[in-house]
C-alpha positions, -999 to +999 in steps of 0.1 A: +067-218-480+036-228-500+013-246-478-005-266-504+028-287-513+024-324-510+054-327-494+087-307-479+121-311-494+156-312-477+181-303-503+213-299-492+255-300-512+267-331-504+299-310-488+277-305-460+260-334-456+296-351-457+306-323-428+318-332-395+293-317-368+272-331-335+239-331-339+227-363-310+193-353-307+163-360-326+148-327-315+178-310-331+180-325-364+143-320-369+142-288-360+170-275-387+156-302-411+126-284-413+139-255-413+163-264-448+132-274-461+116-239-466+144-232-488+130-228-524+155-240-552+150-201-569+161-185-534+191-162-537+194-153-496+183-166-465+153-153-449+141-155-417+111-178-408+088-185-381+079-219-374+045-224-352+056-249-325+011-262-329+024-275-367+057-287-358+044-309-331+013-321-355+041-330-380+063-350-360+032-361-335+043-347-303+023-331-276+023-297-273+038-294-238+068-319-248+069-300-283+079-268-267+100-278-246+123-298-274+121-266-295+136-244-266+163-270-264+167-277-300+170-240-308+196-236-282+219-260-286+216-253-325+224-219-324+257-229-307+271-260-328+296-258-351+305-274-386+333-279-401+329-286-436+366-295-454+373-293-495+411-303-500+428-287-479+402-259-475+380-257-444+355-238-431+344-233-388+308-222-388+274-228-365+238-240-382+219-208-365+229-171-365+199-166-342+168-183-327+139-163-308+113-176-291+087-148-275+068-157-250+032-160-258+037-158-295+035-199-300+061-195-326+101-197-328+120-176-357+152-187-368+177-175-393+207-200-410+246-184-405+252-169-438+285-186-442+257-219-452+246-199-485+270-220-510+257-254-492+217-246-492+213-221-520+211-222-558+223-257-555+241-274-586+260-304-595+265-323-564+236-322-539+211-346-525+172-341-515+147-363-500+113-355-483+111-344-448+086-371-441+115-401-449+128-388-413+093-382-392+095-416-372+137-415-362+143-409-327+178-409-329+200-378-347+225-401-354+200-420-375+189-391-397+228-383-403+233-419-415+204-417-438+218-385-455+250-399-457+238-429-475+211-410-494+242-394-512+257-421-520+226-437-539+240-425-573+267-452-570+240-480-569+244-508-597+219-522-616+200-545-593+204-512-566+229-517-547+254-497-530+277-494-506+293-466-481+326-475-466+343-452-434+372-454-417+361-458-379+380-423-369+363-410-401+331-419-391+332-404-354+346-372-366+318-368-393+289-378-367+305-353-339+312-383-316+338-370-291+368-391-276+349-396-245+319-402-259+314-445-266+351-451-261+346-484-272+338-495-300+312-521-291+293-490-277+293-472-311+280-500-325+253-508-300+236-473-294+247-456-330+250-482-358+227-508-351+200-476-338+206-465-374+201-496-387+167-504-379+153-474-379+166-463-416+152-499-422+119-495-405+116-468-433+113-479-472+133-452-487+165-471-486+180-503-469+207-515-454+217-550-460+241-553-438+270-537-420+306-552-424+335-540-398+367-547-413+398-548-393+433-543-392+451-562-365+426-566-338+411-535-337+380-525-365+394-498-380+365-496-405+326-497-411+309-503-442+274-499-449+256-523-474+223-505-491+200-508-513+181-486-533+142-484-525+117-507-544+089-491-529+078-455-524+063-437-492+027-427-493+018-390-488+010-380-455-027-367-453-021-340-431-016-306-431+019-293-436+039-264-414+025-232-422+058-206-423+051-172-424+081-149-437+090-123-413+099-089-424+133-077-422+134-057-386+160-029-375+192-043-371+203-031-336+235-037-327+242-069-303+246-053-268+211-038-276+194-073-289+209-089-260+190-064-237+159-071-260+159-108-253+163-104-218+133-080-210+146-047-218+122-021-237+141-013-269+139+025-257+157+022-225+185-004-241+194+025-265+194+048-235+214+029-212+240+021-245+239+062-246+248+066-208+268+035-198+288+025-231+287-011-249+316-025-229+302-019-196+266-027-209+277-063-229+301-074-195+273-067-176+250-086-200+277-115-199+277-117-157+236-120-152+240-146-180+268-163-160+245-159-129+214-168-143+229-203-158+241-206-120+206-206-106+216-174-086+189-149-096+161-152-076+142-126-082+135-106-120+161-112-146+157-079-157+160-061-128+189-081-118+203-069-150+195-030-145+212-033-114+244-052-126+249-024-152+244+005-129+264-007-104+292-022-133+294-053-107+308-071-137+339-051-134+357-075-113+341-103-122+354-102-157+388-096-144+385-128-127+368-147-155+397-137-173+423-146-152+401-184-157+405-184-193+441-174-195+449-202-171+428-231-187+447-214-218+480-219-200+472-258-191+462-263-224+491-254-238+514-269-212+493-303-220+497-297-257+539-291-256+538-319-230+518-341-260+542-328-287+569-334-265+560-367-258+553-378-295+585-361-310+603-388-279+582-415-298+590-407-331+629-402-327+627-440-306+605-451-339+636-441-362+663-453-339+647-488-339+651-486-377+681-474-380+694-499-354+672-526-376+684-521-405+723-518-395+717-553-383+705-565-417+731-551-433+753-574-419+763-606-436+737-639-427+764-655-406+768-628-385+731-620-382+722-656-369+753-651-347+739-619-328+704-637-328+717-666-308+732-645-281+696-628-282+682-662-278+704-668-249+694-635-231+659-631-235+636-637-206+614-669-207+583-650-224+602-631-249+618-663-255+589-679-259+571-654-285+607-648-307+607-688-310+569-687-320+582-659-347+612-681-358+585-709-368+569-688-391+595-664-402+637-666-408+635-631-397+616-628-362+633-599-347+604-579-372+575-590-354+560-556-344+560-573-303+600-579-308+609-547-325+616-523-297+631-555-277+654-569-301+668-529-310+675-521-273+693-553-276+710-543-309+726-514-295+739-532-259+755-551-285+771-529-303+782-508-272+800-541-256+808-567-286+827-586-259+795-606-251+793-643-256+783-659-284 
């Protein structure tokens, strides 16, 4: 990256900025941001880059203890979540990072983009957007900088006076921000900590504005969100600092994973190879996969490394992986007893769905007489509040037994009917 640039660009297809992937915090989305924005329009492959974690906390103005810690967790957590990016009926199931290292001591991180990414942030044509990293320096929430793409996209459709507008449906909108069913069940929390977040921090910036946000309904529930925007009037100044300096790291031996996996955790390359020689890669990567396990668990107290050496000599994994396998299969099992339990359950709603039909529209087959006959005898039946909300209906409409409250109650009483026409009229 040339460090004498006034500025750095995100350019991205709009396929991906339109793909469906979690990205909550801030640290996150500036991190692989940044790291988009070494990509030179003339690239043909990804390289990998290290990032001093000095310029990226001088560029977003973060301390250098707080920066460090952000990247560790950014780096993470990025190298681990997945996209899905859909065209048609075409998808694709990838993750941002291929792999992130951070070496202790070296003040730097290097991180290198999954090469399924290459069509999205490579020799980009025809539909794409860009923008300047600095449009995202002062958002502190990752949902913000996902809204801003979104609508930066759309800015193309702006009229003549600069305005545009960005319509979701609300499922839409979760599934393309990464929000998860548990996550804000309601809606009024969506809106307090994600929309109106986005709101004023996209508007505390000049690039682009949002008038205002419209949440259309159908029934009682909002079923969709539509942003507002208008094109910027204004443009940002430069920033007078200094940019990130990126140094591009040569291309290393590619050992394979059991061995880099020993490298990250300590191992001298040397004795990795040795112990791939003497032990196998099964033993070696289950092994690898317990002190993980263990480590995440808080139960090594003493040298991760040695911990290691000792788990692979001794193959304690052996069992342990017998076990964790007898977990997954079993989770596997309760999934898939909840998910024939859920089909189950939705093919028993869908055949009651058609039987009220059917059952509905026998029953308006019939001639007028006869229909206003049987609706008496409903009349006379129904409870006091059913009563009370099919004579509401009958104000309003000759045909009341339709109201989506009725439906199911009025075709239950349909086919009593019809099974015993010996009842009163």
């Amino acid at each position: 990256m040339n460090i004498d640039e006034k500025s750095l660009t995100v350019r991205q297809a709009n396929s991906l900025i339109e793909a469906s992937y979690k990205i909550p915090s801030v640290g996150e989305g500036r991190l692989i941001r940044m790291l988009i924005a070494q990509i030179k329009p003339t690239d043909e492959d990804f390289r990998t880059y290290k990032i001093a974690v000095s310029d990226f906390a001088k560029f977003f103005g973060l301390t250098g203890g707080s920066a460090y810690d952000l990247i560790d967790k950014a780096a993470e957590s990025l190298a681990h979540r997945p996209i899905t990016i859909r065209t048609g009926k075409s998808w694709l199931h990838t993750n941002w990072l291929s792999s992130a290292e951070h070496i202790e001591g070296s003040g730097y991180v290097e991180l290198c983009f999954d090469k399924k990414l290459k069509p999205y942030l490579l020799q980009l044509k025809g539909y794409y957007k860009d923008y300047s990293l600095d449009k995202i320096i002062n958002f502190k929430s990752g949902y913000s900088i996902r809204l801003f793409e979104i609508l930066k996209a759309n800015e193309f459709k702006a009229d003549a006076k600069g305005n545009f507008k960005r319509s979701f449906e609300y499922d839409e909108l979760r599934e393309m921000l990464g929000i998860e069913k548990n996550e804000y069940p309601l809606f009024a929390d969506v809106r307090r900590n994600v929309i109106e977040t986005a709101v004023k921090e996209i508007n505390a910036n000049p690039d682009i504005t949002i008038i205002k946000v419209d949440y259309p309904k159908t029934g009682r529930k909002v079923s969709h969100v539509v942003f507002n925007c208008e094109r910027a009037r204004q443009t940002q100044l430069d920033f007078d600092d200094p940019l990130p300096k990126f140094e591009e790291v040569e291309q290393k031996k590619e050992h394979p994973e059991d061995v880099r996996e020993l490298i990250s955790m300590g191992i001298e390359e040397n004795t990795a190879y040795k112990w791939r020689k003497k032990y196998g890669a099964k033993q070696i990567a289950r092994n690898i996969a317990y002190t993980r396990a263990m480590q995440k668990s808080n139960k090594i107290r003493d040298s991760l490394s040695g911990y290691l050496a000792r788990a692979i000599a001794e193959d304690i994994a052996s069992g342990w992986e017998q076990e964790e396998q007898k977990k997954v299969d079993k989770r596997k099992t309760q999934e898939q007893a909840e998910k024939l339990k859920e089909e189950d359950e939705e093919r028993k709603r869908e055949e009651s769905k058609q039987k009220t039909q059917m059952l509905l529209s026998e029953f308006h087959a019939l001639p007028e007489n006869e229909q206003e006959a049987i609706r008496r005898i409903f009349e006379k039946q129904a409870v006091p509040i059913t009563l009370g909300m099919w004579n509401r209906e009958k104000e309003r409409n000759k045909t009341p037994e339709l109201d989506k409250k009725l439906l199911v109650t009025f075709a239950l009483f349909y086919e009593t009917y019809q099974a015993n026409l010996q009842l009163p009229v």
